[in-house]
C-alpha positions as CSV (number, residue, x, y, z in Angstrom):
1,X,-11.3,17.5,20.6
2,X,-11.6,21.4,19.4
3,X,-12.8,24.4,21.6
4,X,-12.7,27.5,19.6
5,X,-12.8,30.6,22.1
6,X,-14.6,33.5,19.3
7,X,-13.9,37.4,20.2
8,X,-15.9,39.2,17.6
9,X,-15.4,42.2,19.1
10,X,-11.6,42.1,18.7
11,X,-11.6,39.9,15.9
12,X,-9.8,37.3,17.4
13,X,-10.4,33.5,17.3
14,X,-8.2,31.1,19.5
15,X,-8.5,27.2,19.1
16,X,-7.8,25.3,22.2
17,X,-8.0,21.4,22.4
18,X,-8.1,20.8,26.3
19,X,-7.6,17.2,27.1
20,X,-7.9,16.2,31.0
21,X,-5.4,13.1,31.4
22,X,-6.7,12.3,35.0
23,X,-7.2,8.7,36.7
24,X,-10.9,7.2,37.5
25,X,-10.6,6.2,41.0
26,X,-12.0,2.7,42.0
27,X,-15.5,3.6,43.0
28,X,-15.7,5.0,39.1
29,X,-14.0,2.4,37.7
30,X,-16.2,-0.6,39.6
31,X,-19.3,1.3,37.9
32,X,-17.9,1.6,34.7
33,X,-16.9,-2.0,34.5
34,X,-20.7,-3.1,36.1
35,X,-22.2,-1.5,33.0
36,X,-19.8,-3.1,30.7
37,X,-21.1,-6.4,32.3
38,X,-25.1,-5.1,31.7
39,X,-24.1,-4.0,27.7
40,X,-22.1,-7.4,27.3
41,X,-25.0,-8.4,24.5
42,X,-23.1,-5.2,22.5
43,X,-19.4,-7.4,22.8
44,X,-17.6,-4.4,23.5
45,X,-13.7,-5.1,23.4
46,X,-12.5,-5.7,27.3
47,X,-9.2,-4.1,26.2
48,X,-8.0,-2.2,29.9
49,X,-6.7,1.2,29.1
50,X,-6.0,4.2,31.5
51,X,-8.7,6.9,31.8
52,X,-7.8,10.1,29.6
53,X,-11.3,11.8,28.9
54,X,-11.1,14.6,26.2
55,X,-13.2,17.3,24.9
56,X,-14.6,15.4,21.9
57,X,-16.0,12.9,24.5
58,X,-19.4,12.7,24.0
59,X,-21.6,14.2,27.0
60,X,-19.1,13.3,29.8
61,X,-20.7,12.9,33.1
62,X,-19.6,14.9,35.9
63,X,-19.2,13.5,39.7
64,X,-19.0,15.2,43.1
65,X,-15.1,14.4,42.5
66,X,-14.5,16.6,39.7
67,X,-14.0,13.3,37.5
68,X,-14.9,13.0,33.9
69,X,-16.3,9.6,33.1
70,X,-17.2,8.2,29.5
71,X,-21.0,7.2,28.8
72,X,-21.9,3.7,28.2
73,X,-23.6,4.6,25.0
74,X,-25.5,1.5,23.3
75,X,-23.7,-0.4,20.1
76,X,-20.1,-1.2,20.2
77,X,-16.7,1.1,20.0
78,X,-16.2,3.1,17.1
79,X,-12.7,3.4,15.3
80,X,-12.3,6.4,12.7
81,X,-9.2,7.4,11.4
82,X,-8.8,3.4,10.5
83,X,-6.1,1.9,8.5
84,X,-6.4,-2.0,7.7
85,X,-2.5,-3.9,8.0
86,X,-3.3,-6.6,5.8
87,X,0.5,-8.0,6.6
88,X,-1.1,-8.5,10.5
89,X,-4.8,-8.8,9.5
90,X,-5.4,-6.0,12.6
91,X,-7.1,-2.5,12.5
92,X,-5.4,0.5,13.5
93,X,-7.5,3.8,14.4
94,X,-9.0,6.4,17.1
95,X,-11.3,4.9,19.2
96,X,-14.8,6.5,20.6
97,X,-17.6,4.8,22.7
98,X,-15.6,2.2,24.3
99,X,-16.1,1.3,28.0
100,X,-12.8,1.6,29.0
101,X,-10.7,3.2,26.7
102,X,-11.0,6.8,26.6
103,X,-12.7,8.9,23.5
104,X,-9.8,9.9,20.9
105,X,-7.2,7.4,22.0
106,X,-5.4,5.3,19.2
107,X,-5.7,1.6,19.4
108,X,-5.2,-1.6,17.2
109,X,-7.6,-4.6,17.4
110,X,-6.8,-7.9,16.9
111,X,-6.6,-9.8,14.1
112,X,-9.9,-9.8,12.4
113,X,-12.5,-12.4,11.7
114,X,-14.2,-10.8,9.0
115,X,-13.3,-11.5,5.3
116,X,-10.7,-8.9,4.7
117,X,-12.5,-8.4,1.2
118,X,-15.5,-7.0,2.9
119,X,-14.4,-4.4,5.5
120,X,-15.7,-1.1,4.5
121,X,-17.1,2.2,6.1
122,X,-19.9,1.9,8.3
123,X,-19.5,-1.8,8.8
124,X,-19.5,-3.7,12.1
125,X,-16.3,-5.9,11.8
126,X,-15.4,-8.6,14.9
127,X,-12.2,-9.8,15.8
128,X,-11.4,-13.3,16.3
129,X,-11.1,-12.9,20.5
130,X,-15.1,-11.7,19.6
131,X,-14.3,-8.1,20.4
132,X,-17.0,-6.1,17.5
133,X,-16.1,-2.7,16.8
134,X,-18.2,-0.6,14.2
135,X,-16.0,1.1,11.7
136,X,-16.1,4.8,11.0
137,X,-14.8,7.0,8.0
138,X,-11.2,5.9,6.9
139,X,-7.8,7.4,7.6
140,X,-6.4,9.6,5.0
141,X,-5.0,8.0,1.7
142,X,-5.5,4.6,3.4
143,X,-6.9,2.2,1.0
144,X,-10.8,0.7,1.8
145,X,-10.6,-3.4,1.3
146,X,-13.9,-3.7,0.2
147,X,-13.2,-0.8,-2.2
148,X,-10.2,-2.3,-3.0
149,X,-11.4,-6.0,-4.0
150,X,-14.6,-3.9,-6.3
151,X,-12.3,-2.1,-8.3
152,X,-10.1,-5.3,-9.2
153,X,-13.3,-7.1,-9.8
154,X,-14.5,-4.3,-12.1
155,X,-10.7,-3.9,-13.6
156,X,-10.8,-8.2,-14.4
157,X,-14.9,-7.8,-15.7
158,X,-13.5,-5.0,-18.3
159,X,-10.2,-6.8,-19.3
160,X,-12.1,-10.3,-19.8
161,X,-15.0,-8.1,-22.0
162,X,-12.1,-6.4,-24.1
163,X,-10.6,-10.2,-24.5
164,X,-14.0,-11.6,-25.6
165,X,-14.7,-8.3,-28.2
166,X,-11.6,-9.3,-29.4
167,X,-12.0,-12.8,-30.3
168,X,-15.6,-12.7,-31.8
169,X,-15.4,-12.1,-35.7
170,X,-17.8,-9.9,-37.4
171,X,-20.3,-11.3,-39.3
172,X,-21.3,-10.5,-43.0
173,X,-23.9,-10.9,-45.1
174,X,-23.3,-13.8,-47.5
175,X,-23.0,-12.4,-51.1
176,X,-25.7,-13.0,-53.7
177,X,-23.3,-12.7,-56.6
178,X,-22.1,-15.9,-58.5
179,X,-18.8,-15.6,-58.9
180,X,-16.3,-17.3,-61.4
181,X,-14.5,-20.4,-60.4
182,X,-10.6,-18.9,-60.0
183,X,-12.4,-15.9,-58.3
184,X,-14.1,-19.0,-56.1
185,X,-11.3,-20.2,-55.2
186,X,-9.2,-17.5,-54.2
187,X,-12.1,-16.0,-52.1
188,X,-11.5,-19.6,-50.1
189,X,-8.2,-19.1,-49.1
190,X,-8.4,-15.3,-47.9
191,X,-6.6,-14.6,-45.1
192,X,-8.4,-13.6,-41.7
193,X,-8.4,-9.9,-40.7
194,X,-5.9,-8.7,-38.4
195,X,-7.6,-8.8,-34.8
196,X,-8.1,-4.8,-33.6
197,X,-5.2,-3.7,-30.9
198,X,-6.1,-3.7,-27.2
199,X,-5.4,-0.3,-27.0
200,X,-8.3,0.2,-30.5
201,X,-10.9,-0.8,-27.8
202,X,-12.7,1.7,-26.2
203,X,-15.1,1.1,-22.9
204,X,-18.3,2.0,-23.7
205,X,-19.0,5.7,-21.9
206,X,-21.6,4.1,-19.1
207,X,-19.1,1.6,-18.0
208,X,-15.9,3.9,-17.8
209,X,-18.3,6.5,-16.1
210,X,-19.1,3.3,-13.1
211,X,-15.8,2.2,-12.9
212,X,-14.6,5.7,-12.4
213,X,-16.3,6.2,-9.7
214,X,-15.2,3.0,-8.0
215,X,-11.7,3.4,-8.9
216,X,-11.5,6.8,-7.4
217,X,-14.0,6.7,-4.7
218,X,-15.8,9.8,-6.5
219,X,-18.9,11.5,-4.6
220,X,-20.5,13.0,-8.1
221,X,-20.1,16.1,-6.8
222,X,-18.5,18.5,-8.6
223,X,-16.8,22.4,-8.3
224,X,-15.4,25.0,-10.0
225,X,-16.8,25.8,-13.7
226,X,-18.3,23.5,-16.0
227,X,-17.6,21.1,-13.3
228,X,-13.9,21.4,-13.4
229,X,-13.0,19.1,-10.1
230,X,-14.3,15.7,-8.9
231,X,-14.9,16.0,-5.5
232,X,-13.8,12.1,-4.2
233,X,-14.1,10.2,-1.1
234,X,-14.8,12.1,2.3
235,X,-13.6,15.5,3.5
236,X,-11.2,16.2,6.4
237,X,-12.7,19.0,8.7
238,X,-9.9,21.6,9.8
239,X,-9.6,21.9,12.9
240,X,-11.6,23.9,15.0
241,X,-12.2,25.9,11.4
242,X,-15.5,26.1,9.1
243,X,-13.3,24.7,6.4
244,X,-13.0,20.8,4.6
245,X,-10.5,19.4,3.3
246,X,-11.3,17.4,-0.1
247,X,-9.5,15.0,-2.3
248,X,-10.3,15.8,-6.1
249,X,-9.0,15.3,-9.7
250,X,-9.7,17.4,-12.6
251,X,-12.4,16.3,-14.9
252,X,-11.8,15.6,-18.5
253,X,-13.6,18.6,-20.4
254,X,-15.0,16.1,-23.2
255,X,-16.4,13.7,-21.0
256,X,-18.1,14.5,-17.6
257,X,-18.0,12.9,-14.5
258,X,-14.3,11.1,-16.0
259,X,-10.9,12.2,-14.3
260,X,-8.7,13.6,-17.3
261,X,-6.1,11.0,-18.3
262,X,-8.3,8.2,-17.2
263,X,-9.5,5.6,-20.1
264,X,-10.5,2.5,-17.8
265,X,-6.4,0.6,-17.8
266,X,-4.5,0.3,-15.0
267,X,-1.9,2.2,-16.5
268,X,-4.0,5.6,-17.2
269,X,-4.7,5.9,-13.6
270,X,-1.1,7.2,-13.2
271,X,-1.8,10.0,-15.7
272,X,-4.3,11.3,-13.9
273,X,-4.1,14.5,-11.7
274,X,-5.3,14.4,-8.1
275,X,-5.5,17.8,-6.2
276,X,-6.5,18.9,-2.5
277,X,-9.7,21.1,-2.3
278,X,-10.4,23.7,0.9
279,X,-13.8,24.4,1.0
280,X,-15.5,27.5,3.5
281,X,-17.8,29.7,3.7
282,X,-15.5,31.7,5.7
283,X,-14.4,34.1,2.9
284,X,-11.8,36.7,5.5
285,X,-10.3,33.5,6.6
286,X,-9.8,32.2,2.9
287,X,-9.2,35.7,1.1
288,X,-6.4,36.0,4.4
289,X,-4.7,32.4,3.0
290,X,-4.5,33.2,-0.9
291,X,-2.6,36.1,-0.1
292,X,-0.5,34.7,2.6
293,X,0.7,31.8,-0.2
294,X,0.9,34.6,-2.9
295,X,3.3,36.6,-0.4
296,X,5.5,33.6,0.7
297,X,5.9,31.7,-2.5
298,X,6.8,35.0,-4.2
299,X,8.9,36.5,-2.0
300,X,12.7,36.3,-1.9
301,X,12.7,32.6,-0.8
302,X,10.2,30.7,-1.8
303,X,10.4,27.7,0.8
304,X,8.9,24.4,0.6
305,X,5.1,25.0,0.3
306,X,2.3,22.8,-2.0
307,X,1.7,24.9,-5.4
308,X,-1.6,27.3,-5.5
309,X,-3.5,25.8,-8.0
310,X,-6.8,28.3,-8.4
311,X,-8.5,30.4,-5.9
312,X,-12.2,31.2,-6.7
313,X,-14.7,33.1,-3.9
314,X,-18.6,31.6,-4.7
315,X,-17.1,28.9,-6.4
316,X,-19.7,27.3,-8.8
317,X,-20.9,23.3,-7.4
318,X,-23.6,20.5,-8.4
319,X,-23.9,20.1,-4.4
320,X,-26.3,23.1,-3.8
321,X,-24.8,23.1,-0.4
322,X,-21.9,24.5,-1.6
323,X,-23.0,26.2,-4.9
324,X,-22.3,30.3,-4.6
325,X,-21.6,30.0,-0.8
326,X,-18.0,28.7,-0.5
327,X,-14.6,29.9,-1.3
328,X,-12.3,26.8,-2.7
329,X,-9.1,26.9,-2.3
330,X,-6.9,24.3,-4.9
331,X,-3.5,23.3,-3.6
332,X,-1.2,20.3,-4.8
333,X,-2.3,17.1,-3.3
334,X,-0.1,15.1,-0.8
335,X,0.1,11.6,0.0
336,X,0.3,11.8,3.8
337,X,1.0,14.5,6.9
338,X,4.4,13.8,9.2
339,X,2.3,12.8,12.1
340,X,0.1,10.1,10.1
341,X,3.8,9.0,9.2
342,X,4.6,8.0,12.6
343,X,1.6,7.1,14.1
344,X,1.8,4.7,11.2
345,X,5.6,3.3,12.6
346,X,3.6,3.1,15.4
347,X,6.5,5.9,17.7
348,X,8.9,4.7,16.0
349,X,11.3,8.1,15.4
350,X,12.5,9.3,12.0
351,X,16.4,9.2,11.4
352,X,19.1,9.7,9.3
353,X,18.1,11.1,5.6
354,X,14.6,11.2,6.4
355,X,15.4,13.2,9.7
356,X,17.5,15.6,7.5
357,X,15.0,16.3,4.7
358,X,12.0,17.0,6.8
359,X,14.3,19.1,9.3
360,X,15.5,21.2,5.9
361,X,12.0,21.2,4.7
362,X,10.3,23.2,7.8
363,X,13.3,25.6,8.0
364,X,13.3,26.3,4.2
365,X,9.0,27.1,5.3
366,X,10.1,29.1,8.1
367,X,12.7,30.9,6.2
368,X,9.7,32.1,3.5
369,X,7.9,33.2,5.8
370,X,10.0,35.1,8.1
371,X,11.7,37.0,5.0
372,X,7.9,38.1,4.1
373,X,7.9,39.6,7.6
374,X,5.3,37.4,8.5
375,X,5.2,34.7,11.3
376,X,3.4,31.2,10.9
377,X,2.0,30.6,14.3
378,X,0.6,27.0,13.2
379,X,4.3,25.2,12.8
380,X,3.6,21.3,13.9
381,X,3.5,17.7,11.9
382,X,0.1,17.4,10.9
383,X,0.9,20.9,8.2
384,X,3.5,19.1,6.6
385,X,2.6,16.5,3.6
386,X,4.9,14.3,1.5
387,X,4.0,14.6,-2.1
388,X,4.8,13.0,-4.7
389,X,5.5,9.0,-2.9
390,X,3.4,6.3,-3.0
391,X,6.4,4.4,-0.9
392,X,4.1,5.0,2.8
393,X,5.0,1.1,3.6
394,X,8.5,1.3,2.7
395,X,9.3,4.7,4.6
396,X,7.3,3.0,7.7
397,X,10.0,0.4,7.7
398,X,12.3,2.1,6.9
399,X,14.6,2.0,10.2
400,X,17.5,4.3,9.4
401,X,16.1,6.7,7.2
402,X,18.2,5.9,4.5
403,X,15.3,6.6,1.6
404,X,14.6,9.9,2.6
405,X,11.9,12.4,2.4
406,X,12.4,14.8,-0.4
407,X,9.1,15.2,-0.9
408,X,8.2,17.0,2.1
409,X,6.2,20.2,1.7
410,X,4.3,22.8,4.2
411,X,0.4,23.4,3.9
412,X,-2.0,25.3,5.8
413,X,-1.4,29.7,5.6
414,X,-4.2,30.6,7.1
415,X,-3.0,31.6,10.6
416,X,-0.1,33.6,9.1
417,X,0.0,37.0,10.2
418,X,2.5,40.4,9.9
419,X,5.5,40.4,12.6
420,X,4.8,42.4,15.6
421,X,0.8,41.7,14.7
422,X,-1.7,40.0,17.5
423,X,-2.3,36.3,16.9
424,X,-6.1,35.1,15.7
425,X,-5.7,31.3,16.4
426,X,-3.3,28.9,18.5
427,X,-1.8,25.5,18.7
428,X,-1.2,24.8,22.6
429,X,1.7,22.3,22.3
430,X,3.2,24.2,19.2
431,X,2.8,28.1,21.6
432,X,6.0,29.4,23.3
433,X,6.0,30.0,27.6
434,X,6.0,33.8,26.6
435,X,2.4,33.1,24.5
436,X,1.5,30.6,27.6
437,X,1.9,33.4,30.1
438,X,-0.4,35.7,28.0
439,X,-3.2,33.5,27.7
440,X,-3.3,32.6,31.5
441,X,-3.6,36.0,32.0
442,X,-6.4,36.4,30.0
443,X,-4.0,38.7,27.5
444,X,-3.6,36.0,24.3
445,X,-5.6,38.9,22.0
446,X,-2.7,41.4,23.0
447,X,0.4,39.7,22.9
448,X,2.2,41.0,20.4
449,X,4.4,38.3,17.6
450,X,7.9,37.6,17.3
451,X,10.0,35.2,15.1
452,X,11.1,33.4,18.0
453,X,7.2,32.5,18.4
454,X,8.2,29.8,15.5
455,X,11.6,29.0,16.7
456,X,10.1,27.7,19.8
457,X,7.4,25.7,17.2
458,X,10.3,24.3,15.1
459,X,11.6,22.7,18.1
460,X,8.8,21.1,19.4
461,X,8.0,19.7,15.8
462,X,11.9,18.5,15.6
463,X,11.4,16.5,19.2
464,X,8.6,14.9,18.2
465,X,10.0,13.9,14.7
466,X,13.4,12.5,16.3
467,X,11.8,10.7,19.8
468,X,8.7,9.9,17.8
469,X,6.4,11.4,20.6
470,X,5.4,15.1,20.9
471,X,7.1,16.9,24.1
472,X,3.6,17.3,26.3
473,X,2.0,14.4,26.9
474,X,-1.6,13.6,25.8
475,X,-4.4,15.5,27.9
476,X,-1.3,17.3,29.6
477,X,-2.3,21.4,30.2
478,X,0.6,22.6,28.1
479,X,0.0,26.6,29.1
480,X,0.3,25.6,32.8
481,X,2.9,23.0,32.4
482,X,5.5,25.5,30.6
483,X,4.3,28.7,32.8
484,X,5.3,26.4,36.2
485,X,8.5,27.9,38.3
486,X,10.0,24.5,37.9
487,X,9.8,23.9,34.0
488,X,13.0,23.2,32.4
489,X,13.2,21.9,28.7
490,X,14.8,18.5,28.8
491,X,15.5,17.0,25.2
492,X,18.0,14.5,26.9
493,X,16.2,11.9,24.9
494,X,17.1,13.1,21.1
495,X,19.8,10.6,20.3
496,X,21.8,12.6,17.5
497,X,24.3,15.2,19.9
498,X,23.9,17.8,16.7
499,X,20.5,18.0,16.8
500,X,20.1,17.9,20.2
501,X,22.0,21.2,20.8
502,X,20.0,22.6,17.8
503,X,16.4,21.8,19.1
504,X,17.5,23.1,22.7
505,X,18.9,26.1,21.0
506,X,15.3,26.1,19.6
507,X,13.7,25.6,23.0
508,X,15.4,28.1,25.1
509,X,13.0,29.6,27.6
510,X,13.9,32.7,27.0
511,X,13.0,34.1,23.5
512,X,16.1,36.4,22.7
513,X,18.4,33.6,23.3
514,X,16.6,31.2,20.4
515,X,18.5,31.3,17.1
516,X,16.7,33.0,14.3
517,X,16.4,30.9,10.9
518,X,19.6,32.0,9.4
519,X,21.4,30.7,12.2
520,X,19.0,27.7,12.8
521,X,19.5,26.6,8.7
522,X,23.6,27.3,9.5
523,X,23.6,24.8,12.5
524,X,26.7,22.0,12.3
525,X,23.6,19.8,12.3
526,X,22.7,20.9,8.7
527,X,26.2,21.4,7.2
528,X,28.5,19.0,8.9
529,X,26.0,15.7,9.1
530,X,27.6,13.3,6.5
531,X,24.5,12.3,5.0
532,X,25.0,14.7,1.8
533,X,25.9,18.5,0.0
534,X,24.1,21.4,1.4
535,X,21.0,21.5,-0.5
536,X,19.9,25.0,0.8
């Protein structure tokens, strides 16, 4: 859940998600459950769960008490965000709708009744305890098992066509010439022609252009001239921002509608090139995030950020939506953010290797930007991507960390701003007690950035990645709770001593005492951690 606070006047815009983690008391709770007892024709899933109401919570009801209830709206829960585990047969997601489970909490069913081969969007799938749950758009780079099971079908229809083109000879006329004996003879015994190579057939352009589609989700919508990208599947909003996020792949230029590289095997879908796509009509906001990557990725280091692709303001579209009215912004596509990493090992923290390379990768980020003279403001999981790895099940299991993450790169510039500059957006559990302070005194659009404004950042990202929960607690007020007379900064949990010292060195509540990147990149974490050469 998103509130974004707009000041025109001062030209400053400040995201706040606000998420009120308070208990229903037992008069609440007794209606709550009578209405699940009236809706039981809707099968709602009697799963008990504690009652965290958040802002995306559809028209909460309030009480004389000051206490947020969820709406008993009809149909069953919804799950977005969902990710089918085909090892357990369950579904993982965010819930909404749900009689006692609050709105944006994660949860996973149980094992499901349906035919795995038919779960899809927009589908109503029941569990075999006879929960029902309605199924919203999918999580990011998780596969669709209805999808799924089409495209083999498709893949098996176009390989058995290719066999049977193969094995049918071609006909000819029979000749009307009489020939001589010998010639007779020898005509008899000709040998058959060679059968064409599988690699000779070509899919006829209709086909390729439907299995296309099915293979990579696409939406016929393109962007960019002559229809350069493929927008595919469904776009991620930014949050609390105009902007989408799309999945996309470069067309081929001699035959529209087909991603370059594809020919209708198996083995060309590797070839072809998949790119992320920002989309907004927001052109300051955009026009502010070119440059930003422009500055950073050409400055004296370089950091760990996705490659700019192409930049265009009014870009060109078939969706006359978008058509003249949006900037796009093309960046190197990822495979998955840090935090969709461990909500898929389910809090289980990173360690080892993997620990190490995503640790280096947001310092070698931080120290790009800083050496622009610029601070980042925005430092947390969900704005760092893995590219390049199409391992996501092995790195889930993987316990010790021993594959690594090398592939680890930083996205999302466009709430970068000059040193010493006033801040135009925030991240609560990402915002230092010095920010904290500001805001609650109704002085956010004043206070005035440091560098330490990311050191704090860095350490809260580090905590989360090595406990495997962020620091604040879900519908916790982070401003309040670090602005409190009693607040300390315990990171007694972090199991590596190295690290621990680092990310309270990080931490430290008072901003001239946290190390600045130099010294954060220098820590005996980095250089003295056995796990390989300095890399830096």
């Amino acid at each position: 859940g998103v509130v974004l606070l707009k000041f025109p006047c001062y030209g400053l815009y400040l995201t706040s998600r606000n998420k009120n983690n308070m208990r229903v008391s037992e008069a609440v709770l007794t209606a709550v459950l009578s209405a699940v007892c009236i809706h039981s024709a809707s099968a709602f899933a009697p799963t008990p769960a504690a009652g965290i109401i958040t802002s995306s919570s559809p028209r909460h009801r309030q009480t004389d008490n000051n206490i947020y209830c969820p709406p008993l709206q009809a149909g069953p829960p919804i799950i977005s965000s969902w990710r089918y585990e085909s090892s357990k047969g369950v579904i993982s997601g965010v819930v909404s709708n749900h009689p006692t489970i609050s709105d944006g909490d994660r949860i996973t069913t149980s094992p499901i009744k349906s035919d795995p081969s038919n779960i899809n969007e927009n589908l109503v799938v029941q569990t075999k305890s006879g929960s029902k749950y309605k199924l919203s758009n999918v999580a990011w780079g998780a596969p669709i098992p209805a999808v799924a099971e089409a495209k083999k079908k498709e893949m098996e229809a176009a390989v058995a066509a290719k066999k049977k083109a193969q094995k049918q000879p071609v006909s000819k006329a029979p000749s009307r010439q009489i020939q001589p004996a010998a010639a007779a003879a020898a005509a008899a015994v000709k040998p058959k022609p060679a059968a064409a190579k599988p690699s000779d057939q070509k899919i006829a352009p209709a086909q390729l252009l439907k299995l296309a589609k099915s293979t990579f989700s696409l939406t016929g919508a393109t962007v960019g001239k002559n229809g350069k990208y493929l927008l595919a599947g469904k776009p991620q909003q930014s949050s609390g921002r105009q902007a989408k996020i799309w999945e996309a792949y470069e067309s081929d230029p001699n035959q529209p509608g087909i991603p370059s590289g594809y020919d209708g095997t198996n083995a060309s879908i590797s070839k072809v090139k998949r790119v992320t796509i920002k989309l907004s009509p927001d052109v300051d906001r955009m026009r502010l995030e070119e440059a930003n990557y422009n500055k950073v990725q050409s400055g004296l280091f370089s950091g760990r950020f996705v490659s700019k692709i192409e930049y265009t303001p009014g870009v060109p579209s078939s969706d006359r939506n978008v058509d003249g009215k949006c900037t796009a912004l093309v960046i190197e596509a990822g495979e998955y953010d840090l935090k969709a990493l461990l909500s898929a090992r389910k809090g289980m923290p990173l360690r080892g290797r993997a620990l190490r390379d995503a640790a280096a990768s947001a310092g070698q980020c931080i120290q790009a930007v800083h050496s622009s003279n610029l601070v980042w403001t925005d430092l947390k999981t969900e704005n760092f991507i893995v590219i390049g790895n199409n391992n996501l099940n092995e790195e889930v299991n993987d316990v010790n960390g021993k594959m690594g993450l090398p592939g680890v790169k930083g996205i999302d510039l466009e709430s970068v701003i000059p040193v010493r500059n006033n801040p135009i957006d925030y991240t609560p559990e990402a915002a230092p007690p010095e920010f904290a302070r500001a805001l609650l005194a109704g002085e956010a659009r004043e206070f005035v950035l440091d560098y330490s404004y990311d050191m704090w950042s860095l350490g809260m990202m580090l905590f989360e990645l090595s406990t495997g929960s962020p620091y604040f607690k879900k519908g916790s007020n982070v401003a309040k709770t670090v602005c409190a007379d009693d607040f300390t900064v315990d990171v007694s949990s972090v199991p590596d001593a190295k690290l621990r010292d680092l990310i309270e060195n990080c931490l430290s509540m008072d901003p001239r005492k946290r190390p600045d990147i130099t010294g954060f990149l220098l820590h005996p974490y980095f250089i003295t951690t056995g796990i390989g050469p300095w890399t830096f």
